[in-house]
C-alpha positions as CSV (number, residue, x, y, z in Angstrom):
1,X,16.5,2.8,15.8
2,X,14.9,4.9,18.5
3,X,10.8,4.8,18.4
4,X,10.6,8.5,17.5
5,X,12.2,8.0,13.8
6,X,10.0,5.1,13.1
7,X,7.0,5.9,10.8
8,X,3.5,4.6,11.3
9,X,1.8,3.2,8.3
10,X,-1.8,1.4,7.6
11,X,-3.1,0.7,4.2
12,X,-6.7,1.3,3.2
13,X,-8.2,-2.2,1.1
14,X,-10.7,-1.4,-1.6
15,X,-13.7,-2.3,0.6
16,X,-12.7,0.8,3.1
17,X,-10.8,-2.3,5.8
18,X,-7.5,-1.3,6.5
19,X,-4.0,-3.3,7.1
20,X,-2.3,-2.2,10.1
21,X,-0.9,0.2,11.5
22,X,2.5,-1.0,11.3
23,X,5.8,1.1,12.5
24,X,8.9,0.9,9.7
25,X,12.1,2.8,8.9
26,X,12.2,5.4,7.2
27,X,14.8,3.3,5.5
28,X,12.2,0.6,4.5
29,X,11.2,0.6,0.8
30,X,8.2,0.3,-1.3
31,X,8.4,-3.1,-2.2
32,X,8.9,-4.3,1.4
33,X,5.8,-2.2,2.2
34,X,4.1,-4.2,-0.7
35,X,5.6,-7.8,0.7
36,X,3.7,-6.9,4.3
37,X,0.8,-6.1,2.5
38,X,0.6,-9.6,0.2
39,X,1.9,-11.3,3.6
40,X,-1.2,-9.8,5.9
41,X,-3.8,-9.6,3.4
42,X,-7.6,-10.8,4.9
43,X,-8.1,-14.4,3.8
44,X,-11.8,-13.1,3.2
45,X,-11.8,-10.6,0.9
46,X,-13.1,-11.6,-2.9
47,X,-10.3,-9.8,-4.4
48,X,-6.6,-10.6,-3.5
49,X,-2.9,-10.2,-4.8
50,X,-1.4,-13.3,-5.7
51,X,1.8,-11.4,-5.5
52,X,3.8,-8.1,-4.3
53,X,3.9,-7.3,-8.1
54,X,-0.1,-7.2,-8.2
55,X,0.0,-4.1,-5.7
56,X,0.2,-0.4,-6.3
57,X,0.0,2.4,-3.1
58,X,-1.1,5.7,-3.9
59,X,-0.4,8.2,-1.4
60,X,-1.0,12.2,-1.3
61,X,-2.5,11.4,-4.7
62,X,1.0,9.5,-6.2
63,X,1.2,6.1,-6.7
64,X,4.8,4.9,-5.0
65,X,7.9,3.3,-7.0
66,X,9.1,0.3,-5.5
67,X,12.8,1.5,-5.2
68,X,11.9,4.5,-2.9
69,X,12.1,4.9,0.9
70,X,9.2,5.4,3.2
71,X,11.3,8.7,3.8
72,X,10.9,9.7,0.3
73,X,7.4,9.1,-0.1
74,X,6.5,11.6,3.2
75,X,4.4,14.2,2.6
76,X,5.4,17.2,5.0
77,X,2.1,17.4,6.3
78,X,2.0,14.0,7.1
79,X,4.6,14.9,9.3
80,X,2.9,15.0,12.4
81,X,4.0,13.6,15.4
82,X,2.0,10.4,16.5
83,X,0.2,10.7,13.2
84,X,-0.3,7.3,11.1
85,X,0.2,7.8,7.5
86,X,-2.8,6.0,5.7
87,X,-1.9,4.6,2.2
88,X,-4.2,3.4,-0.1
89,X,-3.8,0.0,-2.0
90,X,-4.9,-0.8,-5.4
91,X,-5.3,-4.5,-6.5
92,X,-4.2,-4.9,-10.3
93,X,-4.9,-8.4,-12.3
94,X,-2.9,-11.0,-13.2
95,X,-0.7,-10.8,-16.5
96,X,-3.8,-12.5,-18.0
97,X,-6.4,-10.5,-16.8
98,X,-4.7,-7.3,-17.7
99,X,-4.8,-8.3,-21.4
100,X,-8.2,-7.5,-21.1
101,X,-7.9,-3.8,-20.1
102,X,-9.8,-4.0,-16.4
103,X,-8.7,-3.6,-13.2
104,X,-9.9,-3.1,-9.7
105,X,-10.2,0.4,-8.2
106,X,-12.2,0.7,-5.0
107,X,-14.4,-2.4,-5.3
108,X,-15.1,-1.4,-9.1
109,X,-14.1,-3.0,-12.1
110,X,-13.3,-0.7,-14.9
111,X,-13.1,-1.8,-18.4
């Protein structure tokens, strides 16, 4: 696939850090996205998936279905050339945890 069609993604932490920017297809799902992101997580951070499944990515305000393309999930103004697409990444709890009603949104607990 020729450079040109490949789209440039980094993904925004809680804490404001980012992951990447990475190049992917526009072919490339969701839940490969969500795999790279579990795979290249900071060993420091306090808060961490323990799995792809513990990962949501909001972008342009939507958070993203696993089974959709990175070509799906463009925004037309995001459409710039050059331009890296910033998505943001929220961290839920375990199956246990999320019995409890919290979860983790920008560094926050909410209960």
């Amino acid at each position: 696939m020729p450079d040109e069609d490949l789209v440039e993604l980094k993904f925004r932490l809680y804490d404001g850090t980012d992951i990447g920017p990475f190049r992917y297809s526009p072919a490339s799902t969701v839940a490969m996205l969500k795999e790279r992101i579990v795979a290249e997580w900071p060993k420091d951070k306090k808060i961490a998936p323990k799995a792809a499944n513990d990962v949501k990515l909001i972008n342009a305000g939507k958070i993203l279905e696993n089974g959709k393309t990175v070509g799906q999930c463009r925004i037309p103004f995001g459409e710039l050339p050059k331009s890296v697409i910033t998505m943001h990444v929220v961290v839920q709890p375990s199956l246990a945890k999320a019995k409890t009603g919290s979860f983790y949104l920008a560094g926050i607990v909410w209960v």
